[in-house]
N, C-alpha and C positions, 0 to 999 in steps of 0.2 A: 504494500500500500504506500509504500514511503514514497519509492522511482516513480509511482503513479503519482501521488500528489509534486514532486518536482516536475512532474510532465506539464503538469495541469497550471502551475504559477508559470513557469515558463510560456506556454500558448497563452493564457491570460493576459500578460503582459504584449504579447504579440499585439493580441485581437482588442487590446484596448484601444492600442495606438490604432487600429485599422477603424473600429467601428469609430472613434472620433473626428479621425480625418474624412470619413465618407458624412456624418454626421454634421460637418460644416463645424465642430470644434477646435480642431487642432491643422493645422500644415502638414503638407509631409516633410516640409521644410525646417517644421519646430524644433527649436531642442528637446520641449516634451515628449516628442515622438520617436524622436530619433532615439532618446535615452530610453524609449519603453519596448522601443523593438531590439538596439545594443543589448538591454538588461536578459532580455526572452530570449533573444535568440544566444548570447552565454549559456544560459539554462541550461535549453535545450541541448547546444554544441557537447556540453563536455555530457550531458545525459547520455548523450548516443555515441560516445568517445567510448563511455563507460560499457556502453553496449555494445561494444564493436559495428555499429549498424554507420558504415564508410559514406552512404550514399545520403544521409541523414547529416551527417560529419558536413559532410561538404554543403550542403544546403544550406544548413545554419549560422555556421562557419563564415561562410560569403555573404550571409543576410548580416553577421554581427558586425566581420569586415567593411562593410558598403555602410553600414550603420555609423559607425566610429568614422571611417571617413567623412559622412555628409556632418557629422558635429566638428570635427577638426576644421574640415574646409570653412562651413559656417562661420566659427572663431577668427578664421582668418580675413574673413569677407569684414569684421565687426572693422 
């Protein structure tokens, strides 16, 4: 029940960011967003690390990646 409830904050933190941004609350360009899919998508990354599940690794991995960049770049735009 544990790995499942780490699954579940993980997607949580995803879908928060997504339903806010379709919701007319948040950018996809926010820092709020971008630190709520960064936060999820670690989660998740090292969950399926933990799992050996490669193709999951790489999915999230590249979501956390693409994350951290859009907040870096951001910073630099300030």
């Amino acid at each position: 029940m544990g790995a499942q409830a780490v699954q579940i904050v993980g997607a949580l933190l995803i879908l928060a960011g997504f339903v806010a941004a379709q919701a007319g609350l948040l950018r996809a360009e926010s820092r709020p967003y971008l630190w709520l899919n960064l936060l999820g998508a670690v989660i998740l990354t090292a969950d399926a690390w933990r799992g050996r599940q490669w193709g999951f690794v790489m999915l999230e991995g590249v979501w956390a990646l693409v994350s951290a960049w859009g907040l870096v770049r951001g910073r630099r735009v300030r």
